[in-house]
ZAPA-413049 format. One line per field, with one value per residue (C-alpha): residue in three letters; x, y negated, z negated; chain. Coordinates in pm, 1 decimal. Example, Ala and Ser with C-alpha at 12.3 -4.5 7.8 and 13.67 -1.06 7.14 Angstrom:
type: c(Ala;Ser)
X: c(1230.0;1367.0)
Y: c(450.0;106.0)
Z: c(-780.0;-714.0)
mol: c(A;A)
This chain:
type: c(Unk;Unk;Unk;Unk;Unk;Unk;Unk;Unk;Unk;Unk;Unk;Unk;Unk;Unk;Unk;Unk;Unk;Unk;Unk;Unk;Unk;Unk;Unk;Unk;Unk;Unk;Unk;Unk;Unk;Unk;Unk;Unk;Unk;Unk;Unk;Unk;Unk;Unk;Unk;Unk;Unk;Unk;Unk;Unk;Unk;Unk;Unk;Unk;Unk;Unk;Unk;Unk;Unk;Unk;Unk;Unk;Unk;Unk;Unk;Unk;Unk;Unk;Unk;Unk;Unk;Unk;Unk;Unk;Unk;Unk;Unk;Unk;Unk;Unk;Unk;Unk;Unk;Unk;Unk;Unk;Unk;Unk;Unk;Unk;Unk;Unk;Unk;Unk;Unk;Unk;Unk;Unk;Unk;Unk;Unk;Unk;Unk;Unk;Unk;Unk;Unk;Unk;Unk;Unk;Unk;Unk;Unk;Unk;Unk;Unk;Unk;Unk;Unk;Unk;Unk;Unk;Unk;Unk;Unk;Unk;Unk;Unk;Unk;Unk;Unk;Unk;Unk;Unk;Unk;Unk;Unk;Unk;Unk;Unk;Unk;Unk;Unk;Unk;Unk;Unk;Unk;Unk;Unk;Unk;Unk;Unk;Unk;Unk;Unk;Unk;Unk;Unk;Unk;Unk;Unk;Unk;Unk;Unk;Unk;Unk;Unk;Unk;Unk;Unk;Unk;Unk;Unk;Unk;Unk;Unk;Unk;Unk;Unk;Unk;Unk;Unk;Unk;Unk;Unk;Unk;Unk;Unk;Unk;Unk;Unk;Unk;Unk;Unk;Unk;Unk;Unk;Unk;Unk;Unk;Unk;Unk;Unk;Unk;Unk;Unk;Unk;Unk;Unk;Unk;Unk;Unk;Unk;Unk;Unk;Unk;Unk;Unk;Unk;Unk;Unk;Unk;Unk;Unk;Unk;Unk;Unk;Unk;Unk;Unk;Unk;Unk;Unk;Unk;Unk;Unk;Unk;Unk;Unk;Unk;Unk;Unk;Unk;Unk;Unk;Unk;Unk;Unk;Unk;Unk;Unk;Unk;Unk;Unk;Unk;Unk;Unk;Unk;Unk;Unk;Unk;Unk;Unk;Unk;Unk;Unk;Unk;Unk;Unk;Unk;Unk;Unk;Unk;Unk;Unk;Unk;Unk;Unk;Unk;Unk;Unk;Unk;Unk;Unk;Unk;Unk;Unk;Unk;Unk;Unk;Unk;Unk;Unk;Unk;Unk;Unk;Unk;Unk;Unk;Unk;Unk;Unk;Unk;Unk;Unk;Unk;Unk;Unk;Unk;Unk;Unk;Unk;Unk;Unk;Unk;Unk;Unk;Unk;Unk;Unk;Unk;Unk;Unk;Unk;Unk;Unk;Unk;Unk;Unk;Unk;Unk;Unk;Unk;Unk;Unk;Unk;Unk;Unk;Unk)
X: c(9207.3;9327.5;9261.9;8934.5;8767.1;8962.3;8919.1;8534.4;8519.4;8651.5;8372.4;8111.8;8261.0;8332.1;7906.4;7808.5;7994.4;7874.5;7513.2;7573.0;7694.6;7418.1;7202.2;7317.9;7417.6;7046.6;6863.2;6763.0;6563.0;6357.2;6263.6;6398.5;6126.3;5904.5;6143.8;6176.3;5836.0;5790.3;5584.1;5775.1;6073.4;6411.0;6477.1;6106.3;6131.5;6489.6;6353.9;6047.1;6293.6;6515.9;6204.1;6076.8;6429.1;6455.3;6063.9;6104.6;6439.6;6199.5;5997.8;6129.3;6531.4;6453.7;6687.4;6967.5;6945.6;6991.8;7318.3;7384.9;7390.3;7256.3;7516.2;7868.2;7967.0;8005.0;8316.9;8484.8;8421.4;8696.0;8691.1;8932.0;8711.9;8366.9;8642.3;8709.7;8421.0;8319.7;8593.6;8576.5;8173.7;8256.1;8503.5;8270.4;7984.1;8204.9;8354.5;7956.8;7910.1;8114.0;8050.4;7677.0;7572.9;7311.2;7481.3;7382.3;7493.4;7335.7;7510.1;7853.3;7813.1;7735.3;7980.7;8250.9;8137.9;8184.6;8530.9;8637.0;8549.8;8638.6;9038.9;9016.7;8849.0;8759.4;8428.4;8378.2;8289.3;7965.8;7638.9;7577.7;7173.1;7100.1;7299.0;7114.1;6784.3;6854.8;7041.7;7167.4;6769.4;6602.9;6911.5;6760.3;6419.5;6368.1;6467.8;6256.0;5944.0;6047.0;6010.5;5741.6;5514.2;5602.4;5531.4;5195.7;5037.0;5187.4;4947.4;4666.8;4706.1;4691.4;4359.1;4212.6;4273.4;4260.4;3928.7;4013.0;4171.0;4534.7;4556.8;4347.2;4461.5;4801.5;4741.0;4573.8;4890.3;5115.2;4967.8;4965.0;5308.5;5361.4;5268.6;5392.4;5753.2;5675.0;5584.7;5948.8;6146.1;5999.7;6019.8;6418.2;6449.7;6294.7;6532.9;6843.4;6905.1;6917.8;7176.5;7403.5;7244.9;7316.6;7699.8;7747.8;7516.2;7776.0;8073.8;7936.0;7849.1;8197.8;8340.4;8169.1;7990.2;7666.9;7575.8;7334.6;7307.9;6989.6;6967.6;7022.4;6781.1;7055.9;7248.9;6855.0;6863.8;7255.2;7161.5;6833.1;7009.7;7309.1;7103.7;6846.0;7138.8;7284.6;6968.6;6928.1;7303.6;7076.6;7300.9;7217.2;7428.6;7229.3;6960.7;6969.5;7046.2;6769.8;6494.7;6610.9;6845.7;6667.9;6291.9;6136.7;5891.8;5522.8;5344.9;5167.5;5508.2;5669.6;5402.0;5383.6;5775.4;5764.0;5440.1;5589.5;5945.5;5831.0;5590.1;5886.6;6127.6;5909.9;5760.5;6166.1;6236.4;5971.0;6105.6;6459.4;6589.9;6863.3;6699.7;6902.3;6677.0;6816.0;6802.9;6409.3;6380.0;6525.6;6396.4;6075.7;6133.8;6249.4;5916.4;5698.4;5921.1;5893.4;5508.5;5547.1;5705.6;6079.9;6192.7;6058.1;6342.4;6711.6;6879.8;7227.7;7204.7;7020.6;7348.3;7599.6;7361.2;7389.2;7731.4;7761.7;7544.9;7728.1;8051.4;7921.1;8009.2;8298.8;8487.3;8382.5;8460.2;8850.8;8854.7;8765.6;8997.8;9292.3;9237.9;9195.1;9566.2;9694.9;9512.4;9673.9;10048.4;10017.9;9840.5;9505.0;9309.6)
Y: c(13082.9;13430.2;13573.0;13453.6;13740.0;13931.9;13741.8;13743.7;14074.7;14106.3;13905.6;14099.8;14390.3;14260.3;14079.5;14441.8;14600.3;14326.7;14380.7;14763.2;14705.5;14430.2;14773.6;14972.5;14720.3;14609.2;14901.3;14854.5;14527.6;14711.7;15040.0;15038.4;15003.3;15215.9;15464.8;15425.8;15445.0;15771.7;15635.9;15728.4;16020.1;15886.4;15977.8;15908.7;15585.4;15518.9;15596.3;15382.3;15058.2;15162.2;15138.6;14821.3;14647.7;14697.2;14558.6;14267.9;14161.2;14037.5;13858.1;13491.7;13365.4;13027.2;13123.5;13258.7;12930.8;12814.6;12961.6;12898.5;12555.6;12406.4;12438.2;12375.1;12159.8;12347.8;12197.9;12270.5;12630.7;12850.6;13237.7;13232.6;13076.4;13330.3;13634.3;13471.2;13428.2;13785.8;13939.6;13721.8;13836.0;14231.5;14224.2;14113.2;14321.6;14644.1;14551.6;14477.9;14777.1;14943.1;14747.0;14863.5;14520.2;14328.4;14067.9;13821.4;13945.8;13644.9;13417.4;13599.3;13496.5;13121.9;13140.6;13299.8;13042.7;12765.4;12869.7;12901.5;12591.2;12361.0;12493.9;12480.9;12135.3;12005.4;11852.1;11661.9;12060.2;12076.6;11926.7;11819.0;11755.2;12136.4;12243.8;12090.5;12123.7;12511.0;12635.2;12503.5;12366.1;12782.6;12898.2;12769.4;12732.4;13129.9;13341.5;13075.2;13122.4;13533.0;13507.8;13233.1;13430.9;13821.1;13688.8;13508.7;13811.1;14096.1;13915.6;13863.3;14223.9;14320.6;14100.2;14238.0;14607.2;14605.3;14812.0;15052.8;15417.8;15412.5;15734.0;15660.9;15275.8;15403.7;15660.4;15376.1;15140.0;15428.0;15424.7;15052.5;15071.4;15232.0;14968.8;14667.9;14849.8;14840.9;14486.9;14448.5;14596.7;14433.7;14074.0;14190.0;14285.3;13901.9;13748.0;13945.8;14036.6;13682.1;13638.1;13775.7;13694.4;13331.7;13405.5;13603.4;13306.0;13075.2;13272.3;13269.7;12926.1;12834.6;13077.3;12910.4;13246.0;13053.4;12646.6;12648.5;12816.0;13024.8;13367.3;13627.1;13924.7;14148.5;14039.4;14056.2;14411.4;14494.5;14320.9;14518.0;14829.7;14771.8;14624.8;14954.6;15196.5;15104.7;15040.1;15437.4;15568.8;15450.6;15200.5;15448.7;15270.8;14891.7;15125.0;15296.7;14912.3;14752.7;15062.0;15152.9;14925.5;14585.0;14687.4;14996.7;15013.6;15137.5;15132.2;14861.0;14622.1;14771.7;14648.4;14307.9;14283.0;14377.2;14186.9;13857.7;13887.7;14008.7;13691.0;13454.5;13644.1;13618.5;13239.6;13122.8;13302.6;13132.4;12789.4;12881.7;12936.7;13225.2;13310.3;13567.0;13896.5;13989.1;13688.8;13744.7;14068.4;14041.4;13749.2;13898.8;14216.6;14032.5;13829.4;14128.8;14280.7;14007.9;14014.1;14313.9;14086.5;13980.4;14359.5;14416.3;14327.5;14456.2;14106.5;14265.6;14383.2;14061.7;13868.8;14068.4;14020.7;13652.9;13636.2;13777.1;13573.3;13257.4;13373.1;13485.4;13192.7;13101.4;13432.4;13487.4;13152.9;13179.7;13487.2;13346.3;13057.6;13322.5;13512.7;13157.6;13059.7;13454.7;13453.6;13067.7;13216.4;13465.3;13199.6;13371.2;13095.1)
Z: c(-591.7;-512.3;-901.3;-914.3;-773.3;-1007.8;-1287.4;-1220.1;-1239.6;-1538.4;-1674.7;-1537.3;-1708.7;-2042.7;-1999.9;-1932.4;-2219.8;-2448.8;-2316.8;-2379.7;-2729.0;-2819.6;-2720.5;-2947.7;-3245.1;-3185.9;-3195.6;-3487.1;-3500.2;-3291.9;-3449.0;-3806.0;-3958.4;-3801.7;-3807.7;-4252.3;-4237.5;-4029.2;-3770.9;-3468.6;-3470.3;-3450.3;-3111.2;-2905.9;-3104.5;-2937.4;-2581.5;-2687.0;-2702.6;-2472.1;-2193.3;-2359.3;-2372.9;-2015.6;-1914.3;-2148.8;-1978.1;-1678.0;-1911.0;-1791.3;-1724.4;-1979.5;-2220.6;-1926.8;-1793.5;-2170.1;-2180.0;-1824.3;-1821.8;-2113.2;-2418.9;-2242.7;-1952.6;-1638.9;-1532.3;-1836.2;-1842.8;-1675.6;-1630.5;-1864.1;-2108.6;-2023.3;-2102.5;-2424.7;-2515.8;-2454.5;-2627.4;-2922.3;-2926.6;-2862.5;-3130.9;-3407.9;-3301.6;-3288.0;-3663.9;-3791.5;-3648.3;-3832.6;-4192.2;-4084.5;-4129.6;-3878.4;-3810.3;-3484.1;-3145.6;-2988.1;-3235.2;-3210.9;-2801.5;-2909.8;-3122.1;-2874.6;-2641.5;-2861.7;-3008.5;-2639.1;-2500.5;-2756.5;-2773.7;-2402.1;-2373.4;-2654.2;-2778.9;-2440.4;-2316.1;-2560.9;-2427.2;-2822.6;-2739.0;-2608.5;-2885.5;-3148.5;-2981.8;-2846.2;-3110.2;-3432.0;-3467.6;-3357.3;-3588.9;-3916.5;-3830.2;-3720.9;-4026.4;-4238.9;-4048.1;-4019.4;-4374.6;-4448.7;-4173.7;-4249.6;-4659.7;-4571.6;-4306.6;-4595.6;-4880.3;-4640.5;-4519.2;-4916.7;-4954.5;-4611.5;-4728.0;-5111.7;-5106.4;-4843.6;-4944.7;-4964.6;-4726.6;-4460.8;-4450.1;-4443.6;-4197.6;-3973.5;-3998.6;-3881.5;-3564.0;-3555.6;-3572.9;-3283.7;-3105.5;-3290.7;-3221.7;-2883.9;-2910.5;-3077.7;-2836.2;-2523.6;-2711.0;-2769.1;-2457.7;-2356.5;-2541.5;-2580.0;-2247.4;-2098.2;-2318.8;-2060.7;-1746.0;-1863.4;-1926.3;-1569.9;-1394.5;-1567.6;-1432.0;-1090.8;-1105.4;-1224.1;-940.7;-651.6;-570.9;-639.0;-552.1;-863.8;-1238.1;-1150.2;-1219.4;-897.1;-929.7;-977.3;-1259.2;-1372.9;-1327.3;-1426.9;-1770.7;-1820.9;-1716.8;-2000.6;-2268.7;-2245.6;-2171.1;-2511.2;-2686.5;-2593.8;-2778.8;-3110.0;-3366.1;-3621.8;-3934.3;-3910.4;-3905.8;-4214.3;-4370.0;-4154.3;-4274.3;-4600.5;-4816.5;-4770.8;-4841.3;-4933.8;-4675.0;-4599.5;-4230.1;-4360.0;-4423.2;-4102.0;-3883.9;-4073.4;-4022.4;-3679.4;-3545.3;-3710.4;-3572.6;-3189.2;-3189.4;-3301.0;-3073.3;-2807.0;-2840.2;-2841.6;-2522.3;-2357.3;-2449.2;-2364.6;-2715.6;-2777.5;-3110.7;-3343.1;-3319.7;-3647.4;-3845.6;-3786.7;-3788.5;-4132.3;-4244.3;-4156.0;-4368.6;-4666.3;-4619.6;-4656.1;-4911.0;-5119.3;-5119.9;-5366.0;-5595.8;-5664.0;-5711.7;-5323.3;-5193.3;-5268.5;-5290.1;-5319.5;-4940.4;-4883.5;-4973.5;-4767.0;-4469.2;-4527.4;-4569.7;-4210.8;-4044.7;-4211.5;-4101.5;-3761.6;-3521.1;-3675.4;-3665.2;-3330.3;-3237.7;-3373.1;-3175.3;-2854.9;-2922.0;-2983.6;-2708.9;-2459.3;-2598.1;-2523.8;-2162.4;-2125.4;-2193.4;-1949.4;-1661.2;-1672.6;-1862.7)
mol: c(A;A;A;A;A;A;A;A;A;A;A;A;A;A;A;A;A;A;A;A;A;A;A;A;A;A;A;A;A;A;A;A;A;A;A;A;A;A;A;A;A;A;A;A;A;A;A;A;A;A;A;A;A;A;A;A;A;A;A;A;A;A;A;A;A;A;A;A;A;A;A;A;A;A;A;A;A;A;A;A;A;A;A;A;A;A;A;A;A;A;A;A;A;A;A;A;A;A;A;A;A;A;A;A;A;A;A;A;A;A;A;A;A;A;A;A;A;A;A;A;A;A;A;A;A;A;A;A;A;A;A;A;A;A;A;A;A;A;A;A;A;A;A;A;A;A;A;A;A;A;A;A;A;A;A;A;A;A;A;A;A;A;A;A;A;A;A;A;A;A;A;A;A;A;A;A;A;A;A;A;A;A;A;A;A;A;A;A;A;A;A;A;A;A;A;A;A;A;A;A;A;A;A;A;A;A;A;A;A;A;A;A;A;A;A;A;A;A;A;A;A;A;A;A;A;A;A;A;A;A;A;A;A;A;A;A;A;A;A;A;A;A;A;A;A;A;A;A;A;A;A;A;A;A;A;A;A;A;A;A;A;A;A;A;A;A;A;A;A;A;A;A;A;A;A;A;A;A;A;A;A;A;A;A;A;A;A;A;A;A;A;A;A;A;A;A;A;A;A;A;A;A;A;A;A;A;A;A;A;A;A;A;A;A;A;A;A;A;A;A;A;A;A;A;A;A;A;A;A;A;A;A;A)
């Protein structure tokens, strides 16, 4: 009992440098786009999110709880598991980060998660119905309605404007961006950040510093804080592949992209599901791409993206699992 204030702390760390690093590996599902398309500078549309991220973190706790209590069984899950599960997470978002590819910070955290429970208890730790219902179910669904949505409001967009002067129309979308980006950021911020007020509620919970898995105001505020902090530093190489390689863009696809994804992003939070930002964001951008016709979209780019978020859960997973067994040799699991 004596290293589990220790140990607990450690988790709250590692959540808090995960949220941080979610910030700035995220930063671009928020403002990519509007950012290729010159409707906001590079740095007010960084402070833009940053502010957003942190209002839409008090959106709701549905999908903390998700996490929380909903995907693994509370008895089963250790400190030693939650630091894991972090680590495995970090690690993958730092070496995406560094490939530039946007790859799933909310996924690599499932997937963490997952890898650590089941080598530490094995598949009596899942709860298999919140799983399939809260995750696996929101993981394929999401990037297909990103896409189905972004590709049926980009043609409707096209009929709607097909008369109007190209200049003006464009000029007019521009603005419109500015506040669909705003609408992006505060709908990350909604779901994102609960992403780690459910795994520090968990740790808590599995500490005995809490009776029940609800949400304290201030981890509330510590994840809004982190998330916005890193959303601020600016995850400038997704960026460039978010804005530029996928799609070439115009104001009028980056606020089709980004009204479609925040609505998705936002509708899952409120029904407790820890969507992938970036599976819809770029879903949602290969949607309206793709209204230009099969040349819209680079499909190269498109592949390596997919090949991340396919390889996402698992690689995070056998992290988490390796560093369980490490903790477990020296008696910290």
């Amino acid at each position: 009992m004596e290293g589990i204030p220790a140990l607990l702390l450690v988790v709250v760390v590692l959540a808090v440098a995960f949220d941080y690093i979610n910030g700035f590996h995220d930063t671009a599902n928020a403002i990519a786009t509007s950012v290729a398309t010159r409707a906001l500078h590079p740095l007010h549309a960084v402070g833009m999110a940053a502010a957003f991220n942190f209002i839409g973190a008090f959106a709701g706790t549905a999908v903390a709880k998700t996490i929380g209590s909903g995907l693994v069984e509370e008895a089963a899950t250790t400190q030693g598991v939650i630091i894991a599960a972090l680590t495995g997470a970090i690690v993958w978002n730092l070496f995406t980060w560094r490939l530039g590819l946007p790859s799933s910070s909310s996924h690599a955290l499932l997937g963490g998660l997952f890898g650590a429970t089941l080598i530490a208890a094995g598949t009596r730790g899942f709860k298999v119905e919140g799983i399939v219902g809260k995750v696996i179910v929101p993981m394929l669904t999401s990037p297909l309605l990103g896409f189905a949505i972004g590709f049926a409001l980009m043609l409707s967009l096209y009929w709607l404007f097909r008369r109007a002067p190209r200049r003006p129309a464009s000029a007019g979308f521009r603005r419109l961006q500015v506040l669909s980006a705003g609408y992006m950021a505060f709908s990350h911020g909604s779901n994102d950040a609960q992403k780690t007020m459910g795994i520090i509620t968990l740790a808590l919970f599995s500490a005995g510093v809490i009776d029940e898995v609800a949400v304290p105001i201030w981890v509330v505020v510590v994840a809004a804080t982190a998330l916005s902090a890193g959303t601020a530093v600016g995850g400038w190489r997704i960026m460039r592949t978010m804005g530029h390689r996928v799609a070439k863009l115009e104001p009028v696809h980056g606020f089709a992209a980004e009204t479609t994804a925040a609505t998705i992003i936002f509708g899952a939070a409120h029904f407790g599901m820890p969507v992938s930002t970036t599976h819809v964001i770029s879903s949602a951008i290969i949607g309206v791409g793709s209204a230009r016709g099969p040349r819209g979209v680079r499909w190269g780019v498109a592949r390596d993206i997919l090949v991340a978020w396919i390889l996402t859960i698992p690689a995070s997973g056998t992290v988490a699992a390796l560093v369980w067994l490490a903790l477990n040799v020296v008696g910290a699991g």
